[in-house]
N, C-alpha and C positions, 0 to 999 in steps of 0.2 A: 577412207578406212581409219579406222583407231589404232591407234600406237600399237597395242596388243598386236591389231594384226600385222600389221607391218612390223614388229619387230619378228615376226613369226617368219616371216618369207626371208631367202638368204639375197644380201644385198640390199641396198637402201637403208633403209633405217635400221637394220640387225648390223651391219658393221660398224655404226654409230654407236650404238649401247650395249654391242657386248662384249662382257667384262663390266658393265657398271653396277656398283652396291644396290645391292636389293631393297633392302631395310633404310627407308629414308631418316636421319637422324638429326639430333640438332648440329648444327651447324654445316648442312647438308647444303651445296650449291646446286639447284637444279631449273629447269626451264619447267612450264607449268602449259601446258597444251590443253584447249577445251575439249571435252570431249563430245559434243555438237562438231561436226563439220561442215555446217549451215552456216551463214551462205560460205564459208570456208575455213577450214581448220585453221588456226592462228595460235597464239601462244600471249600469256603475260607479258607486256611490253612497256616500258618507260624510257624515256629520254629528256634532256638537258631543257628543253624547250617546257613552258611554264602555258595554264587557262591562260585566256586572253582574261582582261579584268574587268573588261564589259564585252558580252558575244553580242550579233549584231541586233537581235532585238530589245536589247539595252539590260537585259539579266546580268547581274555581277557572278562574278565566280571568286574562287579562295582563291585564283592566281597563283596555287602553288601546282609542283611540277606533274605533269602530265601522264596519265597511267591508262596507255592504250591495250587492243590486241593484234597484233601483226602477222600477218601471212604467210614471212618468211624469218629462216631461217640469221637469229644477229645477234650479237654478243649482249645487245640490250635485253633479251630476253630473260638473263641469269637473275634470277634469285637467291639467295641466303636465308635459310631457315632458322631462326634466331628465338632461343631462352629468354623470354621476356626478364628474367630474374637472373641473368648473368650476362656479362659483357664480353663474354667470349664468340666470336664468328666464327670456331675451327669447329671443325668433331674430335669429341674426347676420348680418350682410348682408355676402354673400349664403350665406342659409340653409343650413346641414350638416344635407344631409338624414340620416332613422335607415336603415340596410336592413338587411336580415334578419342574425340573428346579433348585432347590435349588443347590447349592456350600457345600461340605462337606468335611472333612478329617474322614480316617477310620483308629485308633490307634488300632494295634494287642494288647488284653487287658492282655498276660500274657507276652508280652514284652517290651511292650511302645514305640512298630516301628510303624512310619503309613506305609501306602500302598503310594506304590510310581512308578513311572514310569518314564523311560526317553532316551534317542536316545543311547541306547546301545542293541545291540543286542539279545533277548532272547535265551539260550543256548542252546535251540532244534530247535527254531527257527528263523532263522536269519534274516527272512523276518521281521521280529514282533518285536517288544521291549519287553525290560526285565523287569518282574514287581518284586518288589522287597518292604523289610521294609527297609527304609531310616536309615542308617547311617553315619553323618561327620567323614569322612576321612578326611578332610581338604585338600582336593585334588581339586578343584575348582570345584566339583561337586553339584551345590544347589539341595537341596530339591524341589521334585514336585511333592506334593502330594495333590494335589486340583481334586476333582471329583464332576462333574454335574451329579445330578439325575433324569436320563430319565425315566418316568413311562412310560413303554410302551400299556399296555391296563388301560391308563388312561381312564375318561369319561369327565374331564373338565383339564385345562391348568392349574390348582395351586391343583391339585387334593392330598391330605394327601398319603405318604405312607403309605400302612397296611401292615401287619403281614398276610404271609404266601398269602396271595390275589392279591400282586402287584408283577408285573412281571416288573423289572428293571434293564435299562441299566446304566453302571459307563461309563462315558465319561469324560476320563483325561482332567483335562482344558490346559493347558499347548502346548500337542499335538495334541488335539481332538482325539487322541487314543480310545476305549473301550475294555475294560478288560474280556477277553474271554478263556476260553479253550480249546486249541491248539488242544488236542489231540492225543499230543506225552506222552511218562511218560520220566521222569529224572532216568538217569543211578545209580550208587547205592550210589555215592555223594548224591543223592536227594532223598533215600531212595525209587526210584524205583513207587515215587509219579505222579500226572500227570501236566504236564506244563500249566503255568498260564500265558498269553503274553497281551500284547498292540499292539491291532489289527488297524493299522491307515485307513487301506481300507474297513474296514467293511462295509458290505452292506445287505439291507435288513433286514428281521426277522429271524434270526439265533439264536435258542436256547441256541449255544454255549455260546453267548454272554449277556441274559439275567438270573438274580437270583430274587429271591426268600429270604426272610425274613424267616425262618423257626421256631427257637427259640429265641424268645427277651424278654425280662425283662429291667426295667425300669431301671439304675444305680445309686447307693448308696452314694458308697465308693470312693472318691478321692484319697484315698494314696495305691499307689502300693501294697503293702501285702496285706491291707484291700479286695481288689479288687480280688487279687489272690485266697484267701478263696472263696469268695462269686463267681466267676465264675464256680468253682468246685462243688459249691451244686449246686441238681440237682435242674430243673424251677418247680416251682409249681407254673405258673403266670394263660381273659375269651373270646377266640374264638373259635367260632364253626362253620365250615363251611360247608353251606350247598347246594352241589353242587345239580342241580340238576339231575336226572336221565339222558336227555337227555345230561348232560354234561358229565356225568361220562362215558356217553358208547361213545362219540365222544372223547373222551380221550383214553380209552381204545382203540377201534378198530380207530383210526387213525398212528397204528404204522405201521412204516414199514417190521417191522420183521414177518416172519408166516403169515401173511397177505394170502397167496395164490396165486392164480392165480386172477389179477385185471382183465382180461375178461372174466373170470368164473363167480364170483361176480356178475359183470357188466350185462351179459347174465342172469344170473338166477334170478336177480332181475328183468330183464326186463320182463323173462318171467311170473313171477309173477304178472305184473303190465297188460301184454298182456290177460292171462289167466283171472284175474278179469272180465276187458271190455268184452271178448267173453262172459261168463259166466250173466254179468248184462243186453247184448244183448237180449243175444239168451232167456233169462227166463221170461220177459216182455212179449216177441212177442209170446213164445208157449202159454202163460195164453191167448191170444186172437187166437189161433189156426192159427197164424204163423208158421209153422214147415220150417225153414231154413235148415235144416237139417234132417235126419233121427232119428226116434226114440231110435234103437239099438246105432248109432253115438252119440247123444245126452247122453245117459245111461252110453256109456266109459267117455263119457268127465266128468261125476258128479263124477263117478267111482274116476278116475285121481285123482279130484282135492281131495276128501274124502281121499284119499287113501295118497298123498303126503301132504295136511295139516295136518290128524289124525296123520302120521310118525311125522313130525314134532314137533307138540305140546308134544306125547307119550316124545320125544326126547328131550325136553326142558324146559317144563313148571316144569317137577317134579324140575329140578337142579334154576330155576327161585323162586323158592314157599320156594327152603331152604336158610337159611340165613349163605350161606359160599359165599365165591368169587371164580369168575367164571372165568375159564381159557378156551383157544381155545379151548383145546379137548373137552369140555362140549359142545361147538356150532358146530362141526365139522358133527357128524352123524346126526342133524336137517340138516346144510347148504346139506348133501346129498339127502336129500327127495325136497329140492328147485329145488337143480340141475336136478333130476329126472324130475320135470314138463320138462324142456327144449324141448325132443324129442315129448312129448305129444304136446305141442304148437306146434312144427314146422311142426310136421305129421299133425297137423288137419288145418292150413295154407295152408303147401301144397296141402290137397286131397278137401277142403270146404271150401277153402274162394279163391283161386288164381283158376279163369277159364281158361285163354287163355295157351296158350304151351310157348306164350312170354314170362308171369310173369310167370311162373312154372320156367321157365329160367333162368330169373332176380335173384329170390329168390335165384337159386340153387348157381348161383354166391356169391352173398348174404352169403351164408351160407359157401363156401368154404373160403371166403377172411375171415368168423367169426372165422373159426377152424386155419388159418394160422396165425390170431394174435393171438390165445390162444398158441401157439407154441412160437411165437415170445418175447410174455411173457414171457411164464416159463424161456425161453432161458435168456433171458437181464436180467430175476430179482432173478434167481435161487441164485446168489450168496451172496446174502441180506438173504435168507431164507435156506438156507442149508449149508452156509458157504465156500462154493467152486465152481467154482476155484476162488484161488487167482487172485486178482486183482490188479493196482500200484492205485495211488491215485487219479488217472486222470482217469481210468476208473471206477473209483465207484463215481468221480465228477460226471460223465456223466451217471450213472443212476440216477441224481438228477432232475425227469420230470417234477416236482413242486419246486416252491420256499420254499412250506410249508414243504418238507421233509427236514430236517434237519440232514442231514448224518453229520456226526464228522470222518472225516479222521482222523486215526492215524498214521504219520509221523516217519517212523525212521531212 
């Protein structure tokens, strides 16, 4: 789930961030969460530990300190949001907020690296640069760690960051790089964590590539120890987000995983929509002694639809009325009394509404090319939802049918 939603449900992650500053600002301490949960939600992460100076296939690295994304919850996850053009680490009263477009540096707050980027290769990936927290070597290496903030579901061009609501892209200034999730993990040099790269060919709306504000509090303390205490107590900072219903289930069921079969779906919903129209038809015209149909014909069709809505709702509504969260298998034996209409529409198609032997024909085509791509589906997308078979990384690009699906190859 994304922050949003889970800050939205009472418990978990809303007793963490409510009460915290809406409006992210400079000198704003906050942890930076992907908003991809592929292969799992993680957060901005650095620590003390530095690239190896040769990885094992004898690639050199900058050797400076190590900018992973981690799983869980750790105090290395803190950043500071930092005024390239002031040396101040607090927020000033009253607060300048960051919006979209702004120029920022991000100091790891329990080591005093910024995040940094630069034309060295990232060690999983060598396509991608290595993001890294800047250290002079004095090796003629400069610091580049200047980042543009792209609000991506902005609503205006100077729009304020917020907390846990803005979905943003870091766009290295330097490279125009953005700071994305590879998708590979770091060998056990990198404690087995997942690579963090500078992606220069990014394209499109790629999850991988956008975060999320998740815990922010305002910052305090400018001197190092001061800073170190205070990152380690826990937030007790006031937002409340409130998504709506229809967001929360297009959230929900727009994942790719368990999803099912997308011409099942697609079919059963039609038939729903088909079954309606027959039904709003044909019961106007009997009240005026229209009978398009036969009485007995007419009696199965109410039958049908009584019989697969009543399953439905039985199947539903109890698990809808209690207040737990709801997993597939909760909607699995309703989406079966949908599917049930299918045969009912198609039988009463074919015997009462299609006359000639032509469209009886048409239709039957119709229906064989329907059941060959439900075939064709399961087949292409089995491996998304049952995990097998293995695939390389070029065939699971290519069950990417949408731009919106957001698959995260893992590389290794």
């Amino acid at each position: 789930m994304s922050s949003a939603f889970q800050a939205s449900l009472e418990g978990g992650l809303a007793r963490i961030t409510q009460g915290q500053p809406l409006d992210v600002a400079f000198g704003s301490q906050v942890t930076l969460r992907t908003v991809s949960s592929k292969p799992v939600p993680c957060w901005l992460h650095s620590h003390k530990a530095n690239y190896p100076v040769r990885y094992e296939n004898g690639r050199g690295s900058s050797h400076q300190q190590q900018v992973t994304c981690y799983p869980f919850k750790d105090v290395n996850n803190w950043w500071i949001i930092k005024d390239p053009g002031r040396h101040s680490l607090v927020v000033s009263s009253p607060p300048r907020p960051v919006r979209h477009g702004d120029i920022i540096q991000l100091l790891h707050g329990m080591t005093s690296r910024y995040l940094n980027t630069h034309d060295v290769a990232a060690p999983m990936s060598p396509h991608s640069q290595e993001v890294s927290g800047y250290i002079d070597f004095n090796v003629s290496m400069p610091a580049q760690n200047l980042w543009r903030v792209d609000i991506v579901n902005r609503e205006s061009d100077r729009e304020i960051w917020k907390t846990i609501l803005s979905e943003v892209r870091l766009v290295h200034v330097n490279t125009s790089a953005v700071l994305k999730l590879s998708g590979a993990s770091l060998p056990e040099w990198g404690f087995k964590q997942l690579e963090v790269v500078g992606d220069k060919i990014y394209k499109g709306y790629q999850q991988s590539g956008m975060w999320n504000v998740e815990e922010h509090r305002y910052g305090r303390s400018q001197e190092q120890k001061e800073r170190e205490l205070e990152l380690k107590l826990p937030t007790h900072s006031d937002i409340k987000r409130n998504l709506t219903f229809m967001a929360k289930f297009l959230e929900l069921q727009a994942q790719i995983q368990l999803i099912g079969n997308i011409v099942n779906w697609t079919i059963a919903n039609l038939s729903l929509v088909v079954y309606s129209l027959m039904f709003l038809t044909y019961l106007p015209r009997r009240r005026r002694k229209v009978e398009d149909i036969p009485q007995d014909t007419w009696e199965q069709l109410v039958l049908a639809g009584v019989i697969c809505f009543g399953g439905w709702a039985v199947n539903y509504l109890p698990f809808f009325l209690m207040e737990k969260t709801l997993f597939l298998y909760h909607y699995l034996p309703a989406l079966t009394f949908k599917i049930l209409q299918i045969p009912v529409v198609i039988e009463h198609l074919y015997i009462h509404v299609l006359r000639s032997p032509a469209q009886r024909k048409a239709f039957g085509g119709v229906i064989l090319g329907v059941l060959c791509s439900v075939y064709v589906s399961y087949h292409n997308l089995s491996p998304l939802t049952y995990g097998q078979p293995a695939l390389s990384s070029d065939e699971l690009a290519a069950l990417r049918w949408r731009e919106s699906w957001d698959i995260l190859l893992r590389k290794r």
